[in-house]
C-alpha atoms as an extended CHARMM CRD file, in Angstrom:
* protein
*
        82  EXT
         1         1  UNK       CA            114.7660000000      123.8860000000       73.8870000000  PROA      1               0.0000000000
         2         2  UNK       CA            112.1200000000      121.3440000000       72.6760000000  PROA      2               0.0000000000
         3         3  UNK       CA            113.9410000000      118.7720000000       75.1290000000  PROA      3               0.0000000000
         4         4  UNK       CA            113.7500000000      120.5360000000       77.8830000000  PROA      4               0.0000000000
         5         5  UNK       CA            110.2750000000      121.1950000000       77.5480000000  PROA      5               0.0000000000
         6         6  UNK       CA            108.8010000000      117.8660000000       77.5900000000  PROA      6               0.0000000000
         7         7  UNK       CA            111.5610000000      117.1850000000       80.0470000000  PROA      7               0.0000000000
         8         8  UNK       CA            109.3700000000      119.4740000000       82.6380000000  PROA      8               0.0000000000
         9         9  UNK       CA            106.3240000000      118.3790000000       80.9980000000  PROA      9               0.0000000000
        10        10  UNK       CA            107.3300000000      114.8290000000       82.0860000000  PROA      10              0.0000000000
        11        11  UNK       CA            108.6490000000      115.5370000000       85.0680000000  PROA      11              0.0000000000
        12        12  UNK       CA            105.3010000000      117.6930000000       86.1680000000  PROA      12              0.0000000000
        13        13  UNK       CA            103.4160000000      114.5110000000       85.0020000000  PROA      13              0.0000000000
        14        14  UNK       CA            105.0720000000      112.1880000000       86.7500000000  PROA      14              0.0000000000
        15        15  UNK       CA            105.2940000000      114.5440000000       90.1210000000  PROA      15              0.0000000000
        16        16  UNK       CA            101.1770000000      115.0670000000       89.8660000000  PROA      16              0.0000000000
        17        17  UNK       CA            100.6900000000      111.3900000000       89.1850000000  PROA      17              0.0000000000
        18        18  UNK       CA            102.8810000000      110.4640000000       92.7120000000  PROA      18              0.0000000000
        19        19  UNK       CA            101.3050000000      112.9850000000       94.2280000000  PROA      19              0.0000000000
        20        20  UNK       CA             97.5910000000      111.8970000000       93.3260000000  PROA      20              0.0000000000
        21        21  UNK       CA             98.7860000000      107.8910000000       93.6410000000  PROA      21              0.0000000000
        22        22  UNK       CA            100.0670000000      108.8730000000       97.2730000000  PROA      22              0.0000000000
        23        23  UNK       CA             96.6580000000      110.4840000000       98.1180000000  PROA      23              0.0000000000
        24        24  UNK       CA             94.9950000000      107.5060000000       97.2250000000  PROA      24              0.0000000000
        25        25  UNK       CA             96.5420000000      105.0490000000       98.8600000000  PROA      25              0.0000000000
        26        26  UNK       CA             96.3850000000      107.3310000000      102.3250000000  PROA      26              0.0000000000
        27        27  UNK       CA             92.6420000000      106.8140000000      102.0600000000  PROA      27              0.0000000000
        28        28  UNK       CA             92.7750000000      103.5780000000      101.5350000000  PROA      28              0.0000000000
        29        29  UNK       CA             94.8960000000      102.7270000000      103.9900000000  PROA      29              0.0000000000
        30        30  UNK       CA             92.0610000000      105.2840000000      106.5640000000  PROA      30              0.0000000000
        31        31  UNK       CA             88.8760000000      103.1980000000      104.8450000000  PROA      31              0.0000000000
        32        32  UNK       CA             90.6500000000       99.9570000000      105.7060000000  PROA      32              0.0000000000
        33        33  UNK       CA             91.5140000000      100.7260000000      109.0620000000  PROA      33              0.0000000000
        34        34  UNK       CA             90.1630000000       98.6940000000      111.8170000000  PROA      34              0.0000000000
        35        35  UNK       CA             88.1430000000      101.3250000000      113.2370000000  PROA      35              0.0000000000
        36        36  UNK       CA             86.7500000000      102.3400000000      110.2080000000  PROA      36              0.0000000000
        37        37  UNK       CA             85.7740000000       98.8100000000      109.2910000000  PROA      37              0.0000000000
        38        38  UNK       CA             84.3450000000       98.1780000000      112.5690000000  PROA      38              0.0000000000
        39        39  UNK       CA             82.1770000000      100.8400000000      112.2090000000  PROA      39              0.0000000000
        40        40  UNK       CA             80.6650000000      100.4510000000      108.8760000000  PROA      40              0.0000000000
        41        41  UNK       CA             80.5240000000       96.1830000000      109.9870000000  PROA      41              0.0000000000
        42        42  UNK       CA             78.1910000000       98.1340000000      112.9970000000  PROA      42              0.0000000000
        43        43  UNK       CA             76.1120000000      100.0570000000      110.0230000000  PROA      43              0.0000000000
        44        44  UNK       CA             75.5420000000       97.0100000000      108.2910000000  PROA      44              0.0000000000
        45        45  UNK       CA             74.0320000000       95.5280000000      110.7120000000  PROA      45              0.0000000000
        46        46  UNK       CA             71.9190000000       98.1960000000      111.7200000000  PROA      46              0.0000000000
        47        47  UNK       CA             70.9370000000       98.3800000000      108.4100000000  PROA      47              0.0000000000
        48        48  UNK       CA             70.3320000000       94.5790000000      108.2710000000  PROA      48              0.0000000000
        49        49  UNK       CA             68.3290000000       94.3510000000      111.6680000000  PROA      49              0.0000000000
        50        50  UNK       CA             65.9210000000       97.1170000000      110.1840000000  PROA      50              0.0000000000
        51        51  UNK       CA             65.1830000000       95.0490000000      107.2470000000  PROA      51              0.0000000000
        52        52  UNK       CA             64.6920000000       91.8060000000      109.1650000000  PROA      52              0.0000000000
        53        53  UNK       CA             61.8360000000       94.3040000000      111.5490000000  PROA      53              0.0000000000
        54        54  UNK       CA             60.2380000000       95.2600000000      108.7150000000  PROA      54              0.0000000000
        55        55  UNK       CA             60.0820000000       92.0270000000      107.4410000000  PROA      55              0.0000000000
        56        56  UNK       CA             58.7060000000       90.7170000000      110.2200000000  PROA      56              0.0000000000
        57        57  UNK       CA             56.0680000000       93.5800000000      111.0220000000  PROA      57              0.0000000000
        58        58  UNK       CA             55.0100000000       92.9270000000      107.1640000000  PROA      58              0.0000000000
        59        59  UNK       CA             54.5130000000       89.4120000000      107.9540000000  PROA      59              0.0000000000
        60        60  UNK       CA             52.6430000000       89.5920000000      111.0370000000  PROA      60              0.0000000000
        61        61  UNK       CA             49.9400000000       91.9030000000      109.3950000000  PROA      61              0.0000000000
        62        62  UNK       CA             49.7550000000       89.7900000000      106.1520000000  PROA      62              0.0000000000
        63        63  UNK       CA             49.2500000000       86.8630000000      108.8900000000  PROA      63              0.0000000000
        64        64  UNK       CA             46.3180000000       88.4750000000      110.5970000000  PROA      64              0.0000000000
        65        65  UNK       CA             45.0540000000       89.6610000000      107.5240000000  PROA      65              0.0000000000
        66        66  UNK       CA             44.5740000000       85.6130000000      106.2520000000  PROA      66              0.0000000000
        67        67  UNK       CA             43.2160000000       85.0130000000      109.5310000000  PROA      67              0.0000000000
        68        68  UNK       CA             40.7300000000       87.4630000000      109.6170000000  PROA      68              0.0000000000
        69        69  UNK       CA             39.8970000000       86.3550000000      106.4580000000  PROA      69              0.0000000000
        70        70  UNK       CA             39.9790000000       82.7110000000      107.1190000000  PROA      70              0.0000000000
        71        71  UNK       CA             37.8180000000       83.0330000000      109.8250000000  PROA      71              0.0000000000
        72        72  UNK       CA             34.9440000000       85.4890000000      108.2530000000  PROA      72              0.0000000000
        73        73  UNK       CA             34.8940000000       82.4920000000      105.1700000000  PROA      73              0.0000000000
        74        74  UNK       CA             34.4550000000       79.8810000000      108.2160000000  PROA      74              0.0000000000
        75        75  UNK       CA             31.7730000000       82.0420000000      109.9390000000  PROA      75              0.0000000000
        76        76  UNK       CA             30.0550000000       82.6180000000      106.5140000000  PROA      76              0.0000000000
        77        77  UNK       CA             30.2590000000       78.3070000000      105.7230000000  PROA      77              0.0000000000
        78        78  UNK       CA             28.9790000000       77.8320000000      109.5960000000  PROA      78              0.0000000000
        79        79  UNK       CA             25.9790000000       80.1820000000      109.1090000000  PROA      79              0.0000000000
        80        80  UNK       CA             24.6730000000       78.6420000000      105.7620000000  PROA      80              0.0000000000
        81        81  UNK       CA             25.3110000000       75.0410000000      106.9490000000  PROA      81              0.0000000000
        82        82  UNK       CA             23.1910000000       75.6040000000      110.3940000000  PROA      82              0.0000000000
């Protein structure tokens, strides 16, 4: 009787563990598909353009803010030297 307990025990086991393996590798065989790659390759670089704007925007104002102040220490040196 003991036997054919863990027999089912084993067997249920090994069924759920198939069953669960076979699950797994259906969605990773869906996330590697090529539409799904294409489409997360097109987030990615949404993602990546949005940086590179920000970056830039960032830079421009840190630029005009060293030119502003650039040129108020050059007005202040033309001022005191005339």
């Amino acid at each position: 009787m003991r036997r054919l307990f863990w027999l089912a025990v084993g067997l249920g086991a090994g069924a759920t563990a198939a069953v669960l393996a076979a699950r797994w590798a259906r969605r990773q065989t869906e996330r590697m598909a090529p539409a799904n790659l294409a489409a997360r390759a097109g987030e990615v670089l949404r993602d990546v353009g949005t940086l590179l704007e920000e970056a830039a925007r960032e830079f421009r104002a840190g630029m005009a803010e060293k030119e502003a102040e650039v040129r108020a220490a050059l007005e202040g040196r033309g001022d005191a030297a005339g």
